[in-house]
Structures are given as C-alpha cells and as structure tokens.
N, C-alpha and C positions, 0 to 999 in steps of 0.2 A: 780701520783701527790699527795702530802700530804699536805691537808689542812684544818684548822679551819676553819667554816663556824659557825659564833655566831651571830645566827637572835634576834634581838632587837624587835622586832615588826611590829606593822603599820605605816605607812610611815607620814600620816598627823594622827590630832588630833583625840580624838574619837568621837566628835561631828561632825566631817565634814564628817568624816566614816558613822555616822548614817544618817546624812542629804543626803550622797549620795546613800546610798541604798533607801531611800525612792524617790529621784527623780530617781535613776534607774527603780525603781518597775513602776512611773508613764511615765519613758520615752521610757517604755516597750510596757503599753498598747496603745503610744498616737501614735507608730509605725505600731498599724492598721488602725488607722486614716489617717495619713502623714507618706511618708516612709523619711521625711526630720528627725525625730527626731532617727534617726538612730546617727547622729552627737552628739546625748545629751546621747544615751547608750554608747558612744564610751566615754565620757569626764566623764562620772559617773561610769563606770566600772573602770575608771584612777584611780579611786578617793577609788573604794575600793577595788581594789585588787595589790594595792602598797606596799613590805613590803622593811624594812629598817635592816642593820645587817652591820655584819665587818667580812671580811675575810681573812683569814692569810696564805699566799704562806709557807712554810715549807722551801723550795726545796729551793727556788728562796731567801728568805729574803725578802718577800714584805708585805704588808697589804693593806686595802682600805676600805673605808666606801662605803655602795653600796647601791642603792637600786634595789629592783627587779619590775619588768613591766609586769604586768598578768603573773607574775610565772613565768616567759622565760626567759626574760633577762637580764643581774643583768649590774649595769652603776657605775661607780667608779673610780678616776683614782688612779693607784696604788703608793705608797710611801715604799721608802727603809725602811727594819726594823732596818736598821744598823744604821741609825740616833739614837736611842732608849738606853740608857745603863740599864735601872730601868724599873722595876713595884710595881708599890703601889695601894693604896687602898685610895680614897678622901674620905670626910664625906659631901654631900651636904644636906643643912638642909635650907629650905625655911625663908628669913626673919620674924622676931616677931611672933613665933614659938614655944612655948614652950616644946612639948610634942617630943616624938621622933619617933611618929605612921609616919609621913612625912618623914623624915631621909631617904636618899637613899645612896647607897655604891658604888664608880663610880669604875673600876681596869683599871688604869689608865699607859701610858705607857709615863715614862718620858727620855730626854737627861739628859746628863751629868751634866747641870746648873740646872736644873728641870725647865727650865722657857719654855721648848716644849711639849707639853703632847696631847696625841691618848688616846679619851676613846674607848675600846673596851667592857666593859659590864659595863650594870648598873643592880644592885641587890637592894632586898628591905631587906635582913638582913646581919649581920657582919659576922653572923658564914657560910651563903652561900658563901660572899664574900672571905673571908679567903680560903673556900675551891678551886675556882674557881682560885684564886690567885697564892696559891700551883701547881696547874694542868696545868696554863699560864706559869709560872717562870720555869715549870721543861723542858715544852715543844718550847720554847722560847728562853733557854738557860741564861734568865735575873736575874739580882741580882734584889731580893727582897728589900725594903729603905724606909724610912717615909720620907715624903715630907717636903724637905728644900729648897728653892730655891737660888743659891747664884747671887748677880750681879742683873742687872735689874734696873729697875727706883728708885726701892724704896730703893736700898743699900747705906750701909754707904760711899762708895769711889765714888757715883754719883754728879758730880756739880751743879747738877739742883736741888737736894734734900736737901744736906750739905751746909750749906753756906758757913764753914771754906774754901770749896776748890774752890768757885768762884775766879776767874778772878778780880780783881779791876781799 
C-alpha cells in the first residue's frame, strides 16, 4: 500500500502539552497514594502523546486528517482525492503583522472553483514550501495554480453582492 504519511505535530496547543506533562508527573506519584488517580494518568497521557498529520492513500485516491492516540491508532475519516484538481501554496500572515518572521506557507489542495481546499502541510519558509509542493504535485498527479477563486459569495454574477442583478 502506497502512502504519504505527513505528521503536522502535536495534537493540542503546546501550553496544554506542558501543563499535561506536569499534572501527568503529579498524577503519577499521587497513584501511590490513591489507585483512583489512575483516571488522571489515563486523560493526561491523552493530552500528551496525541499527534495530528494527513495521510495520502496513493492506491486508493483518498486523504484524511488524522490524529493518532498513544502512537496506535490514527482516527480520520477518509475524503476522495478526486474532489481536488490543484495544489498551491497560501501565504498565511497573522493580522497587524509587519515583519515576515510569522509568515507561514500552507500546500494547499484546491477543486476546480478553488473555493474547496485540504491543507496538507504547513512550512515556515517559501523555499521549503516550493520544494515540498514539487515532490506533492509530481506524486498526486496535480497541476500546480496560484489561488484564484471563481464564483462564490464575493463574485461579480452573485445577487446578494451586485445589486445591478437584484430582483425588484
């Protein structure tokens, strides 16, 4: 079976990771006092050995966001890839922002209209991205595209936006 497995990281934030390793550590010891806080190693081991990624069926044409559960079991449900015609590259850039240390580079998998989009990796430079993009596009089978989206809420032929094509 031929498949991309592109792990993203930890599952929650990295503050809840630290704060759980530290009530793990005390929900360890307070397990020779009370064998009840057995319950509190089991919801703080959740807490840090949760990781999050995307996987890519080859074979099949499928994908899925996943995450995995103490390393064993990855939970996901799968989505056709055949939805997908594009892959691009976003620029997301945090509002009132000047500098571009923050700038993250999402390789982004769009339909037809680009108004559907699967992020499967986020990078923190352009020239990773780029590469990573090349290596997804050849093994994917996808045309490479700058993000235009056509149609949608915000287009010129929508009646809710244009008023020329209201109804009177």
């Amino acid at each position: 079976m031929m498949t991309l497995n592109i792990k993203s990281g930890y599952f929650f934030k990295p503050y809840v990771i630290i704060m759980s390793y530290f009530m793990l550590l005390f929900s360890l010891i307070a397990t020779m006092i009370s064998p009840l806080a057995i319950i509190f190693v089991a919801i703080f081991s959740f807490n840090c050995f949760t990781k999050a990624g995307v996987e890519i069926d080859l074979r099949k044409r499928q994908l899925r966001n996943y995450i995995t559960i103490f390393f064993i079991y990855k939970y996901g449900r799968w989505k056709s890839l055949n939805k997908f015609q594009y892959i691009t590259i976003l620029t997301r850039k945090p509002p009132q922002i000047k500098t571009d240390k923050y700038t993250k580079y999402d390789i982004t998998l769009l339909n037809k209209s680009h108004l559907k989009q699967f992020r499967i990796k986020r990078t923190n430079t352009l020239d990773e991205a780029k590469e990573d993009l090349d290596y997804l596009a050849s093994e994917l089978g996808l045309e490479k595209t700058k993000y235009k989206p056509k149609g949608g809420i915000y287009s010129k032929n929508n009646p809710l936006t244009n008023p020329r094509l209201r109804r009177r």
